[in-house]
Gaussian input, Z-matrix of N, CA and C with variables (Angstrom, degrees):
# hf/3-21g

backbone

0 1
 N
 C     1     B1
 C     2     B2     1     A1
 N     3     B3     2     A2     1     D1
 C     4     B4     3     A3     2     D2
 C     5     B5     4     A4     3     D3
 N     6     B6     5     A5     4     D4
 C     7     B7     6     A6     5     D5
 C     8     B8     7     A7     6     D6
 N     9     B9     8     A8     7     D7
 C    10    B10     9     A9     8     D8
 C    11    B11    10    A10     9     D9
 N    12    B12    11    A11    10    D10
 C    13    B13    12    A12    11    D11
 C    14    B14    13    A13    12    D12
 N    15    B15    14    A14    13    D13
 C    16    B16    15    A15    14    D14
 C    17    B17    16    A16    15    D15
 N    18    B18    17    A17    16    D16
 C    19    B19    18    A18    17    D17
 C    20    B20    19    A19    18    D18
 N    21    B21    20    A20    19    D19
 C    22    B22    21    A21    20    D20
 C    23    B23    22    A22    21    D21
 N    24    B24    23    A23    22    D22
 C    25    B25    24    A24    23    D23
 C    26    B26    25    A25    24    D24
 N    27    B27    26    A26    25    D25
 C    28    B28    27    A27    26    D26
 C    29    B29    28    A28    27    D27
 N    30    B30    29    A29    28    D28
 C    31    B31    30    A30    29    D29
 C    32    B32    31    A31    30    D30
 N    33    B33    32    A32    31    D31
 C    34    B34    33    A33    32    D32
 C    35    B35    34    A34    33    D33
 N    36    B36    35    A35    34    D34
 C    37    B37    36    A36    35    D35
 C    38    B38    37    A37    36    D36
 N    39    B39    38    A38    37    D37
 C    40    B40    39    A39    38    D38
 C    41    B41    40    A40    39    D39
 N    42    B42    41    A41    40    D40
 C    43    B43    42    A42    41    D41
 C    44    B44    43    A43    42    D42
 N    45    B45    44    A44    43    D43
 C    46    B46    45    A45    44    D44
 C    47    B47    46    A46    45    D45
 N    48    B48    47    A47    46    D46
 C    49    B49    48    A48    47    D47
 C    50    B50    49    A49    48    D48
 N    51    B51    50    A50    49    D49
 C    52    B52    51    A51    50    D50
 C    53    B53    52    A52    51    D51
 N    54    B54    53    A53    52    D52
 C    55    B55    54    A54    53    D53
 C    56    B56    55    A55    54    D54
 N    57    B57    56    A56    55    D55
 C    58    B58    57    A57    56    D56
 C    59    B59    58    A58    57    D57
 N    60    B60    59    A59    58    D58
 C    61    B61    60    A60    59    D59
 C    62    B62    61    A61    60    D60
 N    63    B63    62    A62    61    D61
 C    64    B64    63    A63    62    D62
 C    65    B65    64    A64    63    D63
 N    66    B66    65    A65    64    D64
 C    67    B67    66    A66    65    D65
 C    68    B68    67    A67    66    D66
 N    69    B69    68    A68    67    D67
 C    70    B70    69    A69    68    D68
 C    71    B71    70    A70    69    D69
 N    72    B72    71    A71    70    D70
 C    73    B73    72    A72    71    D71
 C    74    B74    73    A73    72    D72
 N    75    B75    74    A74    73    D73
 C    76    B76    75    A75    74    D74
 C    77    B77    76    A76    75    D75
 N    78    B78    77    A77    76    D76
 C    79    B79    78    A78    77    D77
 C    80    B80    79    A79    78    D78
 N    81    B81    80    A80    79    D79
 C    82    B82    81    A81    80    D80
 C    83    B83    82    A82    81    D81
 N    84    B84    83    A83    82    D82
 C    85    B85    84    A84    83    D83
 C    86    B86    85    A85    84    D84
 N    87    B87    86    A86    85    D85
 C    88    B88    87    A87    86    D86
 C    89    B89    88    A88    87    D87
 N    90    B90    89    A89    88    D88
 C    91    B91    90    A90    89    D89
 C    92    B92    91    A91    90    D90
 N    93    B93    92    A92    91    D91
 C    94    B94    93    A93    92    D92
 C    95    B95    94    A94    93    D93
 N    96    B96    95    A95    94    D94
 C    97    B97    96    A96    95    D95
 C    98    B98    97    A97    96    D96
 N    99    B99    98    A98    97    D97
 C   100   B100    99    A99    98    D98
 C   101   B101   100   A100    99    D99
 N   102   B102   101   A101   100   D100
 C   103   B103   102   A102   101   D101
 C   104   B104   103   A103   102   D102
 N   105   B105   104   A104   103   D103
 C   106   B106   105   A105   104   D104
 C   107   B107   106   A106   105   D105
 N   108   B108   107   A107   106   D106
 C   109   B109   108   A108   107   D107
 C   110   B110   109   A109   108   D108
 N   111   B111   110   A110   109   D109
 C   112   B112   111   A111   110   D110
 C   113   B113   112   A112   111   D111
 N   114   B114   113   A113   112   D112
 C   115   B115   114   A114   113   D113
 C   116   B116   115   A115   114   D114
 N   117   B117   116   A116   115   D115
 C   118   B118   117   A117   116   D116
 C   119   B119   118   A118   117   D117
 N   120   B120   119   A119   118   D118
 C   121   B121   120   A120   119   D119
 C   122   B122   121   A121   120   D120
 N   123   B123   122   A122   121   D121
 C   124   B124   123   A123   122   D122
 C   125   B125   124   A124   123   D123
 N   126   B126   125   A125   124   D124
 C   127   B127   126   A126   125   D125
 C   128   B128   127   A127   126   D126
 N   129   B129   128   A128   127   D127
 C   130   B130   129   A129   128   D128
 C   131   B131   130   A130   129   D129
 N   132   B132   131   A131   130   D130
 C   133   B133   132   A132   131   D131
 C   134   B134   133   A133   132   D132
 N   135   B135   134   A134   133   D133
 C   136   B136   135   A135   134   D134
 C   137   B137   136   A136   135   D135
 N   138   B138   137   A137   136   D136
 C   139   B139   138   A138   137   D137
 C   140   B140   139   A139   138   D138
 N   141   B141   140   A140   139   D139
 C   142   B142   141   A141   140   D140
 C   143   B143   142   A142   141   D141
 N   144   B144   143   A143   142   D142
 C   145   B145   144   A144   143   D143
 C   146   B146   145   A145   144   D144
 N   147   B147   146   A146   145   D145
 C   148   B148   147   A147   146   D146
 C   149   B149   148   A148   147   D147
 N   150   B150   149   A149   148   D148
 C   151   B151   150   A150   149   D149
 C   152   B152   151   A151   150   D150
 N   153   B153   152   A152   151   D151
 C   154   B154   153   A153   152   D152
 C   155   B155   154   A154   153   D153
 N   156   B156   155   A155   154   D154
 C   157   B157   156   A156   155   D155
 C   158   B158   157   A157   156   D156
 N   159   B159   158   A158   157   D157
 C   160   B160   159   A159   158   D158
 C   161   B161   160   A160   159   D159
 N   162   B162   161   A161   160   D160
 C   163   B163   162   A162   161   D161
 C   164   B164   163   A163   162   D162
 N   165   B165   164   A164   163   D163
 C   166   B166   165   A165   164   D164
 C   167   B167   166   A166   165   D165
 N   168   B168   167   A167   166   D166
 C   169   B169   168   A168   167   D167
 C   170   B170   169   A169   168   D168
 N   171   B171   170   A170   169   D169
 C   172   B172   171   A171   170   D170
 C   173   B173   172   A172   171   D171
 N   174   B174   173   A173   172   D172
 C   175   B175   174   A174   173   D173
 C   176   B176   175   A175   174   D174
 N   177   B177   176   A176   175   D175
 C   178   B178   177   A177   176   D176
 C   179   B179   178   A178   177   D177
 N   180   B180   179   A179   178   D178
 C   181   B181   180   A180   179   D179
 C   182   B182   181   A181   180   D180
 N   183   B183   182   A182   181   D181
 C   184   B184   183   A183   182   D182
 C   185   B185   184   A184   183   D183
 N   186   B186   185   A185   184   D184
 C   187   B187   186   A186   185   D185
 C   188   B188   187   A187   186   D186
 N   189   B189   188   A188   187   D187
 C   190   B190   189   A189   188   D188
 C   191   B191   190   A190   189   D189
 N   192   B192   191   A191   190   D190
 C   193   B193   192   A192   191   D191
 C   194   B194   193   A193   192   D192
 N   195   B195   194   A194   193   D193
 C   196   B196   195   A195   194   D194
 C   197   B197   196   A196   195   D195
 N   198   B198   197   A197   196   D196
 C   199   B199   198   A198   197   D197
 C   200   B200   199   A199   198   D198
 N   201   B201   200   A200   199   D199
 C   202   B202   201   A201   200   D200
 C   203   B203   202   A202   201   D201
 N   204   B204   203   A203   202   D202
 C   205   B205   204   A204   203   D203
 C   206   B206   205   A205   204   D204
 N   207   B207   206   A206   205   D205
 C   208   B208   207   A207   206   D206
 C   209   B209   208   A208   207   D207
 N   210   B210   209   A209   208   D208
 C   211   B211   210   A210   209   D209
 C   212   B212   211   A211   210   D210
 N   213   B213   212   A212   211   D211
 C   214   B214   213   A213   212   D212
 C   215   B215   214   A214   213   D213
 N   216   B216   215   A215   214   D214
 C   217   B217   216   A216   215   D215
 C   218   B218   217   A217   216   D216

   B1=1.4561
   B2=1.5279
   B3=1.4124
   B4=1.2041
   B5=1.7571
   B6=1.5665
   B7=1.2913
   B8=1.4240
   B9=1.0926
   B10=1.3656
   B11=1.3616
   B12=1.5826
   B13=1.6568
   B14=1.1571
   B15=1.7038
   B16=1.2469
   B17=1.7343
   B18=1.3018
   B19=1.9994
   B20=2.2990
   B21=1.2108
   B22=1.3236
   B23=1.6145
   B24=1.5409
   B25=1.2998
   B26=1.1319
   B27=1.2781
   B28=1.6499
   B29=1.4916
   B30=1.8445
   B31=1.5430
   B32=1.5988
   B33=1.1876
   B34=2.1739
   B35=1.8132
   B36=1.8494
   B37=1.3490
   B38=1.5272
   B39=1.3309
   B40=1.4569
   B41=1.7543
   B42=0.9699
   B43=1.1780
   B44=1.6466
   B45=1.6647
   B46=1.2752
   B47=1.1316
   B48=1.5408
   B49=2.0440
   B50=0.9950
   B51=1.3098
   B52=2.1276
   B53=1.5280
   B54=1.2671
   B55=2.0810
   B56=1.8882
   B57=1.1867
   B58=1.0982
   B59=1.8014
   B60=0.9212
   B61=1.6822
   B62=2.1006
   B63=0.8451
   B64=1.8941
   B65=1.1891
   B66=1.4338
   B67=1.5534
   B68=1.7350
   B69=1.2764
   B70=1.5520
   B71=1.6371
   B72=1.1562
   B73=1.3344
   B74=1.8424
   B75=1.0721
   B76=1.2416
   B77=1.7141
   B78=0.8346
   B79=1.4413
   B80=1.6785
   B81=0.8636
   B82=1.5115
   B83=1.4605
   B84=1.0686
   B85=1.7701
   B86=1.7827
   B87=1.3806
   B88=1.6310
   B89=2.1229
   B90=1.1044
   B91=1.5775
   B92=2.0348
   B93=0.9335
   B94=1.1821
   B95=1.9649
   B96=1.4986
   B97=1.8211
   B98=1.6226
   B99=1.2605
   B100=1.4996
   B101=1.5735
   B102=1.3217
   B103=1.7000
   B104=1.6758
   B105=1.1231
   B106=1.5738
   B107=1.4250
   B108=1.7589
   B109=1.6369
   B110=1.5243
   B111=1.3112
   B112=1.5864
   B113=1.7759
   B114=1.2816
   B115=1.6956
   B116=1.9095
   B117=1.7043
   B118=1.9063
   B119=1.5761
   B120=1.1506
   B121=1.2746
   B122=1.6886
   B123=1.3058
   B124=1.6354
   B125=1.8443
   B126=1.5646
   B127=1.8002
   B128=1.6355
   B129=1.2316
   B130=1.8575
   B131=1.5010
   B132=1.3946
   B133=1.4355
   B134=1.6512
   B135=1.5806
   B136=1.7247
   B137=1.5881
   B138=1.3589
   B139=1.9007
   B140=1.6442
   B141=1.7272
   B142=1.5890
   B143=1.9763
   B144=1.4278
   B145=1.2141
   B146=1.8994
   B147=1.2457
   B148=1.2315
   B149=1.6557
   B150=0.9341
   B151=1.6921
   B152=1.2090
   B153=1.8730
   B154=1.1273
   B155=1.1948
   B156=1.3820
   B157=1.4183
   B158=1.7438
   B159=1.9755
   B160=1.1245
   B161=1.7408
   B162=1.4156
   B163=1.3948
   B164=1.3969
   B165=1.4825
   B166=1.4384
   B167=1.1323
   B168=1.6824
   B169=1.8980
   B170=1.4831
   B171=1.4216
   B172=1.2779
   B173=1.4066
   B174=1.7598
   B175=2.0958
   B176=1.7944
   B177=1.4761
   B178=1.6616
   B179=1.0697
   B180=1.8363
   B181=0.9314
   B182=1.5143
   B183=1.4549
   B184=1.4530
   B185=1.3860
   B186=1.3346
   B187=1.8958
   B188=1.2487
   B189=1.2225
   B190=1.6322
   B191=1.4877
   B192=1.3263
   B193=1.4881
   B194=2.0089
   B195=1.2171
   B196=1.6611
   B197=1.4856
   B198=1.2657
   B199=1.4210
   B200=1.2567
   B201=1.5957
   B202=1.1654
   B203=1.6130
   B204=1.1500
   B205=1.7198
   B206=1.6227
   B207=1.1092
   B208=1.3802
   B209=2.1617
   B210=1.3231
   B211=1.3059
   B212=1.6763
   B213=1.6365
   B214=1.5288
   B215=1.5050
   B216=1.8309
   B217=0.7510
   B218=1.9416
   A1=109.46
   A2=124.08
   A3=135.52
   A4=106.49
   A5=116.05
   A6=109.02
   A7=120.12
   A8=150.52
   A9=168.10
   A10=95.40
   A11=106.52
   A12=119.14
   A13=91.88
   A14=103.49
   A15=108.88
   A16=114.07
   A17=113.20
   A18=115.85
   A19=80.53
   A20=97.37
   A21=127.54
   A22=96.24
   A23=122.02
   A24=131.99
   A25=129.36
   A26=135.31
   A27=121.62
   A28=92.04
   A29=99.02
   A30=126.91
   A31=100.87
   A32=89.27
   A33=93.17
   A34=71.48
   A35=114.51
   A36=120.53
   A37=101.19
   A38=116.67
   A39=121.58
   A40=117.95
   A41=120.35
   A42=112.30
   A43=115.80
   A44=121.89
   A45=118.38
   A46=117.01
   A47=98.41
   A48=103.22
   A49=118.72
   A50=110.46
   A51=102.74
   A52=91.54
   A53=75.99
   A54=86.95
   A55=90.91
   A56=118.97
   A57=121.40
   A58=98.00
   A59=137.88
   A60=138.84
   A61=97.11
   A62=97.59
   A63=119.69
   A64=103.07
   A65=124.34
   A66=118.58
   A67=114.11
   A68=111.98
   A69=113.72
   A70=105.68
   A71=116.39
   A72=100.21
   A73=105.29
   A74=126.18
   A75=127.86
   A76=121.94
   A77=135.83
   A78=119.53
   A79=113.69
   A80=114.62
   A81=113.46
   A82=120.47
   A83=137.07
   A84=156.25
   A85=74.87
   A86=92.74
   A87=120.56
   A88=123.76
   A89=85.55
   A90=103.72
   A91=103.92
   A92=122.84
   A93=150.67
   A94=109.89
   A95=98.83
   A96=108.63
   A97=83.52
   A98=112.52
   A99=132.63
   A100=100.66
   A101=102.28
   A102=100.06
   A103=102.21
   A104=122.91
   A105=102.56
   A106=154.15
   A107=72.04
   A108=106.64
   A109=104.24
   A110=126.98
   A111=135.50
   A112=102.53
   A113=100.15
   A114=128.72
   A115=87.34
   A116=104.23
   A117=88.17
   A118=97.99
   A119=123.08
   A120=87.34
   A121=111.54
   A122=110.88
   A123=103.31
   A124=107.30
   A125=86.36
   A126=88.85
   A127=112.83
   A128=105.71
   A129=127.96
   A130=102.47
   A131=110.87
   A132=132.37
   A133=116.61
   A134=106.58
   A135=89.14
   A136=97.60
   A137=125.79
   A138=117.84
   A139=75.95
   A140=85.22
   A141=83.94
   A142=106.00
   A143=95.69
   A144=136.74
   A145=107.73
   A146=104.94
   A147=115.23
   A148=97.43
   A149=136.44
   A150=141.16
   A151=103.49
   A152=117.30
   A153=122.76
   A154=124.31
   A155=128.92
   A156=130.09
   A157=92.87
   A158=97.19
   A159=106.07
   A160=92.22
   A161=103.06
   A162=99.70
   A163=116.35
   A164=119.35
   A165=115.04
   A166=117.25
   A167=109.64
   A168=123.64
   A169=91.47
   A170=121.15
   A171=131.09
   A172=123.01
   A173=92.77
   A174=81.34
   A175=111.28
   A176=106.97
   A177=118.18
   A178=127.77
   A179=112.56
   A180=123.35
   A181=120.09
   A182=121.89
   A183=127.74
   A184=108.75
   A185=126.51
   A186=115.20
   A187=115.45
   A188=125.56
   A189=122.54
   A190=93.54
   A191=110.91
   A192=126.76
   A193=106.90
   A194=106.53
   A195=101.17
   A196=134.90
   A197=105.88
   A198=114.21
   A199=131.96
   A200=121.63
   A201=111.26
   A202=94.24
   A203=135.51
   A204=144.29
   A205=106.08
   A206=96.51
   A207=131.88
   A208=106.22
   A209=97.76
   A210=112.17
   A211=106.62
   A212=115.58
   A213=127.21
   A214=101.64
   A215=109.90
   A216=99.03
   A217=104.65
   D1=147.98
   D2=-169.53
   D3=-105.48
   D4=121.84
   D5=-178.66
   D6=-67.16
   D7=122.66
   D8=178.80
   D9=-40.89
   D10=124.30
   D11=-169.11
   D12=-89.25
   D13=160.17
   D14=157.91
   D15=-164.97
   D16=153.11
   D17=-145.90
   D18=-67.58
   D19=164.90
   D20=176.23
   D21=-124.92
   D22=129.62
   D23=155.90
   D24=-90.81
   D25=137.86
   D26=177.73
   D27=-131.96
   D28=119.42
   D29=-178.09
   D30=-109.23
   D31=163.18
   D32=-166.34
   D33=-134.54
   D34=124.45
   D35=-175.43
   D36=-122.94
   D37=98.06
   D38=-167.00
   D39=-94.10
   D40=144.33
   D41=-178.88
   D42=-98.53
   D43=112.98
   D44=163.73
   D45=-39.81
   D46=147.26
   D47=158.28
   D48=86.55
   D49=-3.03
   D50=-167.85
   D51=-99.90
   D52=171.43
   D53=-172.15
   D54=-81.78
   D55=-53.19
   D56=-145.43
   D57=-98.00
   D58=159.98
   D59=-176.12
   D60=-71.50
   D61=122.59
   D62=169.67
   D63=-115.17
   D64=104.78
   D65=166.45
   D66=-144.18
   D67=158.00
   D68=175.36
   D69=-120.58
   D70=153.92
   D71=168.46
   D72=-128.91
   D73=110.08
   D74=-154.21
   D75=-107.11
   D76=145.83
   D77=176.85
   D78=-116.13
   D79=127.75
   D80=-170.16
   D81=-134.15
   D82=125.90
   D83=-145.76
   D84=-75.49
   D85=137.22
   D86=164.58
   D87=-58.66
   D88=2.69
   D89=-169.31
   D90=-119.23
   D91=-20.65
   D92=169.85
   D93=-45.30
   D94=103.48
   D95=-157.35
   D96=-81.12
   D97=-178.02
   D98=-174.19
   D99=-84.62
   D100=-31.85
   D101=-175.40
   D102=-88.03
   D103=-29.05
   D104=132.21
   D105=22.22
   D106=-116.84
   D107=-178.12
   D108=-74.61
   D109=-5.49
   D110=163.84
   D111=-55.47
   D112=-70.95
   D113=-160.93
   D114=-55.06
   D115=-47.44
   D116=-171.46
   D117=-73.07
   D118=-26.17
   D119=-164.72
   D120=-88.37
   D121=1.49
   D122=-179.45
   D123=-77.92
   D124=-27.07
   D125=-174.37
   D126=-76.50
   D127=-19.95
   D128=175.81
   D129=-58.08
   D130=-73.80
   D131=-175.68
   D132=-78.75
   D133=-6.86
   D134=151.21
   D135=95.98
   D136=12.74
   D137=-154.19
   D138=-116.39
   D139=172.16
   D140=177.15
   D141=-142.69
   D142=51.08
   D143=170.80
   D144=73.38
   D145=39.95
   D146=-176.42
   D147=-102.19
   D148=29.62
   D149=-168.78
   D150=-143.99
   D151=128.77
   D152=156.46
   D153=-38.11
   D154=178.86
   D155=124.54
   D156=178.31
   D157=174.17
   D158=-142.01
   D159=-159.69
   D160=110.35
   D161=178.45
   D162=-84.32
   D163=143.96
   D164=157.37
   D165=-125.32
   D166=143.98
   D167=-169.56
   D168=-87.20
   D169=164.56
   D170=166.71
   D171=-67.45
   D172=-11.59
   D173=170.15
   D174=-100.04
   D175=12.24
   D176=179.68
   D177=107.68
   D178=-23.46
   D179=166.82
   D180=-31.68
   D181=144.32
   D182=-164.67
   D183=-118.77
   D184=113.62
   D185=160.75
   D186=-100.15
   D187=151.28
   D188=155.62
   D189=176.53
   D190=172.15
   D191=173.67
   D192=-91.84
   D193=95.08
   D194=153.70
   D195=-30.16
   D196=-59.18
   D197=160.54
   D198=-71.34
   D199=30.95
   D200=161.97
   D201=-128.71
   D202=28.76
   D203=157.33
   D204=-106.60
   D205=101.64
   D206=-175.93
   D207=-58.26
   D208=-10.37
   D209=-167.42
   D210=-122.61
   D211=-13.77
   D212=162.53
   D213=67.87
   D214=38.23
   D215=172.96
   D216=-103.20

């Protein structure tokens, strides 16, 4: 039996604001939820889930958790 393919993405996850370039370049299985791709990228970038973040889709749509901005923003 043949294992059931599936596409691999490779995302480049940059960090605003820094003086100097912060980037990961990551590859991640096509099946891969946002709550996820949260968890790789904290383990990518070294955080230990003490960092916002906030996805955006190409039609503007916004994800992130509210309750983890300490400021409700």
């Amino acid at each position: 039996m043949s294992a059931a393919s599936s596409d691999v993405y490779q995302l480049k996850v940059t960090l605003s604001g820094s003086r100097s370039p912060i980037w990961r370049r990551l590859l991640v299985d096509s099946g891969t939820t946002l709550q996820d791709l949260h968890r790789i990228i904290q383990v990518a970038m070294g955080w230990q889930a003490a960092h916002l973040h906030q996805f955006e889709l190409s039609d503007g749509v916004l994800f992130g958790d509210p309750e983890e901005d300490p400021d409700g923003r």
